[in-house]
N, C-alpha and C positions, 0 to 999 in steps of 0.2 A: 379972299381965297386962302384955306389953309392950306400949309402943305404939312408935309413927313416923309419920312425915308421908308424906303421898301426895305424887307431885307429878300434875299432870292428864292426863289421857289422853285419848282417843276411843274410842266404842266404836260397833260395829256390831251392828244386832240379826240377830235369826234371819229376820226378814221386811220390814224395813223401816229406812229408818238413825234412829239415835238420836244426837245427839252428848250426850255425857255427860260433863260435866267437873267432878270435886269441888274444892271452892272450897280456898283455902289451910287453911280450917277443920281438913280433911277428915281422921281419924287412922284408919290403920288400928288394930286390936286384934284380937292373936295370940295364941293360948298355946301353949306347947311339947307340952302333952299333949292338941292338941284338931287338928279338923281344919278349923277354920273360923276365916277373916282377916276382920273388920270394918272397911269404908272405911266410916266415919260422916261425915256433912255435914249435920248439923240435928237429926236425929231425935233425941229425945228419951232419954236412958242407960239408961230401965229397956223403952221400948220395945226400944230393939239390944241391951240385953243377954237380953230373951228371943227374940229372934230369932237368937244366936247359939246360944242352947241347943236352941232348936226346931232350928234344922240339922242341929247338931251330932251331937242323939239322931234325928233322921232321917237322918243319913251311916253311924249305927250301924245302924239296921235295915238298911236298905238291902243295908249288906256284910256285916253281920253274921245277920241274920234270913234277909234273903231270897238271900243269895250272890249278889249283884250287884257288879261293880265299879265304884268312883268315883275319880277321881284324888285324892290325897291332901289335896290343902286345898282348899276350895272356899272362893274368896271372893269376900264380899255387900257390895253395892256398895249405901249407903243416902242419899238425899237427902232435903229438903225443900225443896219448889221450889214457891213459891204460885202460880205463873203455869204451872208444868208440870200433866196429866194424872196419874192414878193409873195407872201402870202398874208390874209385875212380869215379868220376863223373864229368858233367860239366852241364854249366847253358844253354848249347846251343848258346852260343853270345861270350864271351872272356875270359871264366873263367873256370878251370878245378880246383877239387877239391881231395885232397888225405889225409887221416886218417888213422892212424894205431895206432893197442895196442902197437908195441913192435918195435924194430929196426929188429927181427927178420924175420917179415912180408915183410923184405925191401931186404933179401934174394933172389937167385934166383929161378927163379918158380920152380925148381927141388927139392929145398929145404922150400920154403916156401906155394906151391902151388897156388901162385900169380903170373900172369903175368904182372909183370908194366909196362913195357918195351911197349908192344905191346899194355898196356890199355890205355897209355898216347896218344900213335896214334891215338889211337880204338875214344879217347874219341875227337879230332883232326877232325879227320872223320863226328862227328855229327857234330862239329862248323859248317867244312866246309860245309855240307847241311843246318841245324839249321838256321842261321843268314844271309841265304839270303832264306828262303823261307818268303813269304808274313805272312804267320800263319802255324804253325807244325797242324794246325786241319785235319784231316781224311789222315793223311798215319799212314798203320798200323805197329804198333809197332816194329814186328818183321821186316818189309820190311826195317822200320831205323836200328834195329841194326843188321840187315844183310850187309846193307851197311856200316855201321860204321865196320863191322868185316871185309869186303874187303878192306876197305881203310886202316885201322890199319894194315894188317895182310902184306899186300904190300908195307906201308913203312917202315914197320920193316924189313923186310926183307934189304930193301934200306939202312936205318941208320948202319943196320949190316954191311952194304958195305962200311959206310963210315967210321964210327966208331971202328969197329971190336970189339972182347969180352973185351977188356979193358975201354970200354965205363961205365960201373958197376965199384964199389969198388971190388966187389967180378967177377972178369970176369968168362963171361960163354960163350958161342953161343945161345944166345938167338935169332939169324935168324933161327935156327933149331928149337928149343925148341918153339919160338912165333909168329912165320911167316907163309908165303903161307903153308910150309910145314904140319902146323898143318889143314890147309883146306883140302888140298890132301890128309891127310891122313882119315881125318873124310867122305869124302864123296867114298874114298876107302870101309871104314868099311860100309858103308850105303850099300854099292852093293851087301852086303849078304842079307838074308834070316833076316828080324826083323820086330819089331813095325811098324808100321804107322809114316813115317818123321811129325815131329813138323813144322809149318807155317817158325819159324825160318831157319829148316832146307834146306826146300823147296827154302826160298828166296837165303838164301848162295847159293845153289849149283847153280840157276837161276843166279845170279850174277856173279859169275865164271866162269860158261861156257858161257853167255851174254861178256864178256871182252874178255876170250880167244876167241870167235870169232870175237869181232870187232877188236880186237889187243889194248893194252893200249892206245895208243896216243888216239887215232877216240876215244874211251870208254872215258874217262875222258874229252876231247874236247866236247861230249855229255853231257856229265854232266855240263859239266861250262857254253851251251850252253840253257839246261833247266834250270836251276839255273839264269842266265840273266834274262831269263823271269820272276821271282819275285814268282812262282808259289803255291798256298797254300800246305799244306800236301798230301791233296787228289788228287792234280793235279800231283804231282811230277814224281812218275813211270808210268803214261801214258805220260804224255810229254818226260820225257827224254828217254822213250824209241821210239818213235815218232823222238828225234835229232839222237839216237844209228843208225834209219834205213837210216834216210837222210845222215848221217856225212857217213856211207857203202857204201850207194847208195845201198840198196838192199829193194828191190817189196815187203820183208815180210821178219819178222825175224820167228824164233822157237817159238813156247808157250810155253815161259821158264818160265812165272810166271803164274798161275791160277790164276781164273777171282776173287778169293776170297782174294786174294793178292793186286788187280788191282785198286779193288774198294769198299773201307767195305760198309757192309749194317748195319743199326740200327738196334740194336739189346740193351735188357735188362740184365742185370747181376745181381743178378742169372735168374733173371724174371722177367716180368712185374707185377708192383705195384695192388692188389688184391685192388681193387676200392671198392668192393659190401661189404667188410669187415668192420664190425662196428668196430673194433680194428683199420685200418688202419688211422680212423680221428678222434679218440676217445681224443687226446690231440691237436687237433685246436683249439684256443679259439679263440672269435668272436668278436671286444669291438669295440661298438658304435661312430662313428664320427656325423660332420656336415651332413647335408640336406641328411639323410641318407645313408650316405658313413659308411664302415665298414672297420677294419684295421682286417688281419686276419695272425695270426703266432702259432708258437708253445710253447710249456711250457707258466709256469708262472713264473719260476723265472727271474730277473736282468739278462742281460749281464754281466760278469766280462770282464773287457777291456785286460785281460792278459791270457784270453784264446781265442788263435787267429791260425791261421794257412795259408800257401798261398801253394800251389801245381802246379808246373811249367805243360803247356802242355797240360791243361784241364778246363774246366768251372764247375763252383758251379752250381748245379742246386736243388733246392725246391719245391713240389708236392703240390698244395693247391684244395681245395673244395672251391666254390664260397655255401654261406649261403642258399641260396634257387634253384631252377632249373629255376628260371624266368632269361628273358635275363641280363646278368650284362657284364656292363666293367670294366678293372683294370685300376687304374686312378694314381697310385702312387709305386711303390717299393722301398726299403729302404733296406741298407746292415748295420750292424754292424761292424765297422774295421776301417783300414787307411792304407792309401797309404806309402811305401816305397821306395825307390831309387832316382837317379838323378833327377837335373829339365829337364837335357837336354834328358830327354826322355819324355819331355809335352805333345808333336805330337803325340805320340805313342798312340792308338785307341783301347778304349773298346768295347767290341761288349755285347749287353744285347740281350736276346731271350723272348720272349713268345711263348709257344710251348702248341698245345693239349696232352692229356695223353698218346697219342702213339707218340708224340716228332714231329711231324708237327709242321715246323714255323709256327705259325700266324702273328706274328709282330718281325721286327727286328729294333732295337736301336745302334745307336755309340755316343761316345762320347770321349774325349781327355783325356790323364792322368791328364793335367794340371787340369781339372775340378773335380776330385777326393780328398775327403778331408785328409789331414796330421793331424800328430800328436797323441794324443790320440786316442785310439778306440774311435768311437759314430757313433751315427745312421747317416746314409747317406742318402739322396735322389736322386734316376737319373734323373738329371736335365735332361728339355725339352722332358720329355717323352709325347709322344700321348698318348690319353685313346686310347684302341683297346677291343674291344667287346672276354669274354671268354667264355668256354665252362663251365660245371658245374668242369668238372677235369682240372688243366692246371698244366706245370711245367713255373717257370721263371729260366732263367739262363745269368751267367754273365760269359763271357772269359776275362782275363787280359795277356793271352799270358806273363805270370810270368818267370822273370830269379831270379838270384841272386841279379840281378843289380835293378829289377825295378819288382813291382808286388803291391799286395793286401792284408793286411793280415785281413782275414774275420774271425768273431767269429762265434764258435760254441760251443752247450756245448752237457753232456752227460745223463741230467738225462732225454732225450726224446729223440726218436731215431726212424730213421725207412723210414723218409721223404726226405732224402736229399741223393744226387746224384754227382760223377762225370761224367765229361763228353761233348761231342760237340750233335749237332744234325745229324750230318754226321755221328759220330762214334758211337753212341747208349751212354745210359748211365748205371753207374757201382752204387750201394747202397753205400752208406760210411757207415760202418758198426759203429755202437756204437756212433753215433755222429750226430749230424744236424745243418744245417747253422742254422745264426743269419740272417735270412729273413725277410721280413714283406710286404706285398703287400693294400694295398689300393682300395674298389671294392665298386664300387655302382652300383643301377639298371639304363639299360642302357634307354639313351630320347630314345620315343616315335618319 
């Protein structure tokens, strides 16, 4: 086994940011004939070394059982951090993430109330969808980690097959404890008399009885079938369930997933931005350009270049008021921040929006990572943008389709709040509470 030294990095999660830095400790562990890189920082050598086997033989079912693709090395990012959370995650591309306070957490789920086992799959599962969809934009949430819990929850069960409870320092039957069986039993319990199923719950049991009817092979042959086709988020579970009926050969499957599952609508969280509200534009400020052009953002204090943040999964979006109600165009947008990760993801495509205050495109922008500026935070500008004519309300928003690997870190600060948003225009957007981008938009009246 070789090893080498990490040096630290940042990482972005799939929902929220993480910064994640392995200490100098930190050694990756590779082997030439495996497909799994270990960045260790604490964890304990016979925990990470059956955590690299657990992978290792879940990256073989995966491609080898079930004909799915995973990019070739997947590397597990391990810490012990006594002041951090227990969390497990991944950046959606080749990188899985594990944190814990204590060696204790590293127990089995019977004892620790953690499932690793199953979550290393679980987390496996979204690669395997994750990094070959075109853009994660518009599948809903739950419909991914419904799927990430079928595919975790089936090849734990597999690894159990292969591995057996000695797989752990501490052997257990975690095919019992963190496999199919824990599906079965959950939608067992649902067949009583309760609450209203969660969207989550909905889409598992959809999923399951979706498999058991096509039978594994045909079910996941569909999947690697849509997944080919490159398809973005919101295309995912209507195509692949479109290969499910061909790969059958059946005229119509069951309405296992409701139409609210099938395809989100836009929608605001909590609600839509109260426009008529003098409070709501009350801290725009207005400051004068050339041949009267007007730059228009929030607060007055500086940017601080080290308050910054990037959020895997979702777009930055920001509410502006054009000065007058006379026709204006926006001639310019500016981000605060800098670009992180590889060069060899240069190709890799920004999508910029202008949108009316109910989240209608008006104009859409791309451009290359490569054109994105590094290094220090500073103002940015989106080169070769069109002027496009706005309404008196507009939001702008930028997607970076952010992993660990590659993303945006945009600033924001906190002493003005209230304007900024996550979010696509497919999927609605969500308020970032207590916070607002480092925006700036460019508006003059529009020619005659």
């Amino acid at each position: 086994m070789r090893r080498k030294p990490i040096t630290a990095w940042v990482a972005a999660t799939a929902a929220v940011v993480a910064l994640f830095c392995p200490g100098p400790g930190a050694l990756a562990q590779e082997r030439a004939d495996n497909h799994v890189a270990i960045v260790n920082d604490g964890i304990a050598e016979d925990h990470a070394a059956a955590i690299e086997t657990l992978v290792e033989t879940a990256w073989r079912i995966y491609v080898e059982d079930l004909g799915l693709k995973l990019p070739p090395l997947i590397t597990v990012h391990l810490a012990l951090d006594p002041a951090a959370q227990t969390r497990l995650y991944t950046d959606g591309q080749a990188d899985v993430f594990l944190q814990v306070p204590s060696m204790e957490k590293l127990a089995p789920s019977s004892k620790s109330g953690v499932f690793h086992i199953y979550g290393f799959c679980h987390e496996l599962g979204h690669i395997a969808m994750y990094h070959r969809l075109k853009t994660v934009t518009g599948i809903h949430p739950d419909v991914a980690e419904a799927w990430a819990h079928l595919c975790g929850s089936i090849v734990c069960d597999e690894v159990f097959a292969k591995k057996g409870p000695k797989l752990w320092p501490e052997p257990f039957d975690y095919g019992k404890a963190e496999g199919t069986a824990r599906i079965r039993r959950a939608i067992d319990k649902r067949r009583g008399p309760r609450s209203e199923p969660s969207d989550f719950d909905v889409a598992v049991k959809a999923f399951w009885e979706l498999h058991l009817l096509a039978k594994r092979k045909p079910f996941f042959a569909a999947a690697d079938a849509c997944l080919e086709s490159r398809p973005t988020g919101a295309e995912f579970l209507p195509r692949f369930l479109e290969e499910v009926r061909k790969t059958t050969r059946k005229q119509r499957l069951p309405g296992f997933f409701p139409e609210r599952l099938l395809q989100r609508r836009f929608s605001f969280d909590p609600g839509p931005p109260d426009l008529g509200a003098a409070a709501t534009f009350r801290d725009l400020k207005v400051d004068e350009a050339k041949n009267q052009a007007q730059v228009l953002h929030y607060g007055s204090e500086p940017p601080d270049s080290e308050v910054r943040r990037s959020i895997g999964g979702t777009g930055y979006f920001q509410l502006f008021r054009t000065p007058t109600d006379g026709k204006t165009r926006l001639t310019r947008i500016e981000l605060f921040g800098c670009r992180y990760g590889r060069s060899s993801d240069d190709d890799q495509e920004v999508d910029v929006w202008v949108c009316d205050a109910e989240g209608k495109v008006l104009a859409e922008h791309r451009l290359k990572y490569r054109q994105l500026n590094r290094g220090e935070s500073a103002w940015f500008a989106i080169p070769d943008l069109k002027a496009v004519e706005v309404p008196r309300h507009f939001f702008v928003g930028v997607f970076f389709d952010a992993t660990a690997s590659k993303g945006y870190f945009l600033g924001y600060q906190t002493q003005v709040h209230g304007h900024s948003y996550t979010g696509t225009p497919t999927t609605g957007l969500a308020l970032l509470k207590g916070q607002d981008w480092r925006m700036r938009v460019t508006v003059e009246p529009a020619r005659k």
